[in-house]
C-alpha positions in Angstrom: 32.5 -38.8 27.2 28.9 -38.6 26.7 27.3 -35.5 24.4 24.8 -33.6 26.7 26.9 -34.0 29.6 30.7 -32.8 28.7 31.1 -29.1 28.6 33.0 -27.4 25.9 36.1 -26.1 27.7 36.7 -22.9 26.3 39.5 -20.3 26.8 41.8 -20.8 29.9 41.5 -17.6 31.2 38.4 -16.3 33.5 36.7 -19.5 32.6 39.1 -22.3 32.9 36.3 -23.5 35.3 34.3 -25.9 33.4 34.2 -29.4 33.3 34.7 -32.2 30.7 32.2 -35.1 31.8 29.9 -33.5 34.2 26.5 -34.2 36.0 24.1 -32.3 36.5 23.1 -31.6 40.6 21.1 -29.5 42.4 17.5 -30.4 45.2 14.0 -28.6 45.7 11.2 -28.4 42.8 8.4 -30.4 42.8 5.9 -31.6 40.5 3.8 -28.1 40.7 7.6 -26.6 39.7 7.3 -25.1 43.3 7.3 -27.3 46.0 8.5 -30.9 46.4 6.4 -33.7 45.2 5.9 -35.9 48.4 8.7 -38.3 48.6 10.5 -36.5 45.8 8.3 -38.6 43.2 5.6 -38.0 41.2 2.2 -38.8 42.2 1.4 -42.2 42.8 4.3 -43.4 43.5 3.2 -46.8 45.2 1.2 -47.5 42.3 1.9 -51.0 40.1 0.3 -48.6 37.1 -3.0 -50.4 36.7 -4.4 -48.2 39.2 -4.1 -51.0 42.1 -1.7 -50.8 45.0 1.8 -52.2 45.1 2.1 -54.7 47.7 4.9 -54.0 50.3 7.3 -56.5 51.0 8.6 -56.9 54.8 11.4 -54.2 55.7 14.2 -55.5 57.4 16.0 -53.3 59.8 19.7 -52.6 58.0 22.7 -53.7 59.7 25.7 -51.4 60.7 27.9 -52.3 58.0 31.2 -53.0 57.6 32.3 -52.4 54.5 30.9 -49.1 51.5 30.8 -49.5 47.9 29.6 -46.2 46.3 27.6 -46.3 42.9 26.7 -43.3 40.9 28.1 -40.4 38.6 30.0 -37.3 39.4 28.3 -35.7 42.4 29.8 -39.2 43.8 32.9 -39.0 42.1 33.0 -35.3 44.0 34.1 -33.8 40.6 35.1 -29.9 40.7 35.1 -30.6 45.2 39.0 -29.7 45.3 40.4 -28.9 41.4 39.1 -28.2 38.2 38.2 -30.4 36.0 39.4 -33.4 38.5 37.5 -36.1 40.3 37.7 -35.9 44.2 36.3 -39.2 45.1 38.6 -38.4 49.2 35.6 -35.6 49.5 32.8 -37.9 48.6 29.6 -37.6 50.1 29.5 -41.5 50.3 33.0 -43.1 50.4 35.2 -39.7 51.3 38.2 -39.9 54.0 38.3 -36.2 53.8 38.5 -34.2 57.4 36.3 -31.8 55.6 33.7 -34.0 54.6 32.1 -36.1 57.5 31.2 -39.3 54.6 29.0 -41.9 55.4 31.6 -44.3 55.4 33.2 -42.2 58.4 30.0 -41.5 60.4 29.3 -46.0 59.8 32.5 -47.6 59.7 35.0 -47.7 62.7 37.4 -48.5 60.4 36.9 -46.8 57.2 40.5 -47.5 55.4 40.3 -50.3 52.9 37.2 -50.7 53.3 35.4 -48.4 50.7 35.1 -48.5 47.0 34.1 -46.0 44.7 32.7 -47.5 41.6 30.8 -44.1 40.5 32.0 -42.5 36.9 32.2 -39.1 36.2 29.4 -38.4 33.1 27.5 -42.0 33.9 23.9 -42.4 33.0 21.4 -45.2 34.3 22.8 -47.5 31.7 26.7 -47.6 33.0 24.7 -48.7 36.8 24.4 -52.1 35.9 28.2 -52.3 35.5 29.3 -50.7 38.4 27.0 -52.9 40.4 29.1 -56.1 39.1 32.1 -54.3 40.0 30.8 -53.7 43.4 29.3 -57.1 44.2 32.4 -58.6 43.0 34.1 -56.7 46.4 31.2 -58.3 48.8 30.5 -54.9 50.2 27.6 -54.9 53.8 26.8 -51.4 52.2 26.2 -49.9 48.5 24.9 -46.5 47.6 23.5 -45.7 44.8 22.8 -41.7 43.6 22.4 -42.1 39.5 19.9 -40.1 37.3 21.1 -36.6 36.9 22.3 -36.8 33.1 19.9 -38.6 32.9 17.8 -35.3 32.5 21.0 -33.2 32.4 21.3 -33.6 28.2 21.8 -31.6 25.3 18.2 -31.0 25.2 15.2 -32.3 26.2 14.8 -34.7 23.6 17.8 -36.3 24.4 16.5 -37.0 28.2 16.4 -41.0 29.2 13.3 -42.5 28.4 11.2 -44.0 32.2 11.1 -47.3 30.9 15.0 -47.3 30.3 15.8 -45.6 33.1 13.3 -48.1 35.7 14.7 -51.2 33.3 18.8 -50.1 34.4 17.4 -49.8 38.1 15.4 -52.4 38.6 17.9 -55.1 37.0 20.9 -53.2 39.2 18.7 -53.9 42.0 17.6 -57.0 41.3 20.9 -58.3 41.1 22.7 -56.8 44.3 19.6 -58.8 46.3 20.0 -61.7 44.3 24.4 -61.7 44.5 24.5 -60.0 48.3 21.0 -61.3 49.9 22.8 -59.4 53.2 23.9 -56.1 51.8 22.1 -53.0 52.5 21.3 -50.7 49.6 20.6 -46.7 50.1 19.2 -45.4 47.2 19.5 -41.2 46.6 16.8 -39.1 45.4 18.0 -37.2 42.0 18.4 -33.3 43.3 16.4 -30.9 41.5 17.9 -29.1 38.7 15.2 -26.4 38.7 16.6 -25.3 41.9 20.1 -25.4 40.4 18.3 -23.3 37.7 16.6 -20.9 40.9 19.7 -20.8 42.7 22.6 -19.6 39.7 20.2 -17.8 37.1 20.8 -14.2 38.7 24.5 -14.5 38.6 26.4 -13.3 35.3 29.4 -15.3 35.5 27.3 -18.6 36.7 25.2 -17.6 33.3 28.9 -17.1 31.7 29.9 -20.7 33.1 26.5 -22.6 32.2 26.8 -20.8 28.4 30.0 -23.3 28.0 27.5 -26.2 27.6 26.8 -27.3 31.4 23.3 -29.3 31.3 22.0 -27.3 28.5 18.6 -29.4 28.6 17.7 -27.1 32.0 20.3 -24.2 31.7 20.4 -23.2 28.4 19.2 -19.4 28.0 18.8 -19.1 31.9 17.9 -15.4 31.6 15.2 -16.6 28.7 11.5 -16.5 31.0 9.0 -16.9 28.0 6.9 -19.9 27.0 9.5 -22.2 25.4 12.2 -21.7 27.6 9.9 -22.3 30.6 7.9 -25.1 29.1 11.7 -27.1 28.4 12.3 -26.3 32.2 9.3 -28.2 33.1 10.1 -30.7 31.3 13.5 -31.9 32.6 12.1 -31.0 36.2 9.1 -33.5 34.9 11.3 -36.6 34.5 13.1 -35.6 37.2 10.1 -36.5 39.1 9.0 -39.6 37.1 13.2 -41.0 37.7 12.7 -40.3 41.3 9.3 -42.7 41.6 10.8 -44.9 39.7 13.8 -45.5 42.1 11.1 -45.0 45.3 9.3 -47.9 43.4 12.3 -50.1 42.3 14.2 -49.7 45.9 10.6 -51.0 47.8 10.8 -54.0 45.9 13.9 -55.2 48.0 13.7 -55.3 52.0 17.2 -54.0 52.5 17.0 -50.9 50.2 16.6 -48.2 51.6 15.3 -45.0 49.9 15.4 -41.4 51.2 11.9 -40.8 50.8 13.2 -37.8 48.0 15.2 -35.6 50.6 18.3 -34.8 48.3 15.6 -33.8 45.8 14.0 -31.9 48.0 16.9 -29.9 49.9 17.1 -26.1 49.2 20.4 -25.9 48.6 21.8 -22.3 48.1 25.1 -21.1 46.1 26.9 -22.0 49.0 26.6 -25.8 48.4 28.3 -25.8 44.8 31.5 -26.0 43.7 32.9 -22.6 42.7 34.4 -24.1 39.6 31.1 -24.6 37.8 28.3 -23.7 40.2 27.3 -27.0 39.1 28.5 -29.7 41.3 28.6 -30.0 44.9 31.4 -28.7 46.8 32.3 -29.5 50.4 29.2 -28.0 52.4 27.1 -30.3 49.6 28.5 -33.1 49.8 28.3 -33.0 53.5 24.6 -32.7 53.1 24.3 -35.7 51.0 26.5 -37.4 53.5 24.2 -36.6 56.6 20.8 -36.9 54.3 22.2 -40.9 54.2 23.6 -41.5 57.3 20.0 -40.0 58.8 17.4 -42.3 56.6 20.0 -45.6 57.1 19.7 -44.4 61.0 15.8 -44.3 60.8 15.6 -47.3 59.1 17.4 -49.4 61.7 15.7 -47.8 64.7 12.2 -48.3 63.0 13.5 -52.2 62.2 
């Protein structure tokens, strides 16, 4: 269990709700705090950081696949989408065989059954991806998803956040080595949502105050009522790197013809109440996970039919 992403799970009554090894979730916010950075990154995004252009590589047009490995942290575990304090991975938005959420393995596979694996961990950071990738190359999947970054930001504090160059090191050696193991598996890569709209969306509520209070992503959500400098300024901060984690994986992912990116759509939804679970107005429920599901299934549609 990480600090910075476990919640303190206080008295079982009114607020058995909360979770012991969550992520933090949410979509919208962009680098002006109010509107989404184009491509859910922060400026200058193609940039190699010397101030010239990355070169693109040749895009490949993905292949249905048969076969979904899912990579991430507990948005893709679909922690809090049935019970408390459980994982969910049948009501993923990636691997799911849930009749109430349409997956992407469902809407890509004619034969989803054992043929999905679901390698995400509840409370995983950027550093646990490069394990799950060797679990997931290890089961030859045509497809892996990858949706990682949201404790990242979603710490104790905003010190604790992952540093860019840590975060881009875990991605691009993940990546690196899915091209280099599975030269024919596609990879769809997942904006992280915006936790300044998970802020926007649950600040007006007392018991989602009541909830957060129990430690949920205190780096963004602690003292949600609090609208002065301070509290504002740490807001923007963790929105910031937010940003900067999103171009990093829109830079990382363009390195590689078969990843796909989603061009920062999940970062940029405007999700509402109704998309989170009602355990911890915190992760997504069924409606967002269905989201995230058709979000995929759209950009790995587009990227064939441009291919």
């Amino acid at each position: 269990m990480r600090t910075g992403t476990a919640l303190v799970c206080t008295g079982a009554a009114a607020l058995s709700l909360v979770l012991a090894g969550c992520t933090g979730e949410g979509a919208t916010q962009g680098k002006d705090r109010g509107s989404a950075a184009p491509s859910g990154g922060a400026e200058g995004a193609g940039d190699a950081g010397d101030g010239s252009a990355r070169p693109e590589r040749a895009r490949a047009a993905p292949r249905p696949p048969a076969s979904v490995a899912a990579l991430g942290d507990s948005i893709t575990r679909g922690f809090h989408a049935c019970e408390p304090l459980s994982d969910c991975p049948e009501k993923s938005w990636s691997t799911g065989d849930s009749k109430d959420v349409d997956s992407l393995a469902q809407r890509l596979l004619d034969k989803p059954s054992g043929h999905t694996w679901n390698f995400a961990r509840s409370g995983a950071q950027v550093a646990d991806l490069p394990v799950q990738t060797g679990e997931a190359i290890a089961r030859q999947p045509g497809l892996v998803t990858i949706l990682i970054g949201a404790n990242d930001a979603c710490t104790d504090s905003a010190a604790g956040m992952t540093p860019v160059a840590d975060f881009r090191t875990a991605v691009a050696d993940s990546l690196d080595r899915l091209e280099a193991d599975l030269p024919r598996t596609q990879v769809y890569v997942s904006s992280v949502p915006s936790l300044m709209r998970l802020w926007e969306v649950g600040r007006g509520s007392v018991l989602t105050r009541q909830i957060w209070s129990l430690g949920v992503c205190q780096s963004m959500l602690a003292e949600p009522s609090d609208l002065g400098a301070s509290a504002t300024g740490r807001r923007e901060e963790v929105q910031d790197r937010v940003v900067e984690f999103n171009a990093v994986l829109q830079e990382e992912c363009g390195e590689h013809p078969l990843c796909v990116y989603d061009d920062g759509a999940a970062f940029q939804y405007a999700f509402t109440g109704d998309h989170l679970s009602r355990w911890d107005s915190f992760h997504p429920d069924e409606d967002g996970q269905n989201v995230l599901a058709r979000i995929a299934y759209d950009k790995l549609r587009a990227a064939r039919e441009e291919g």
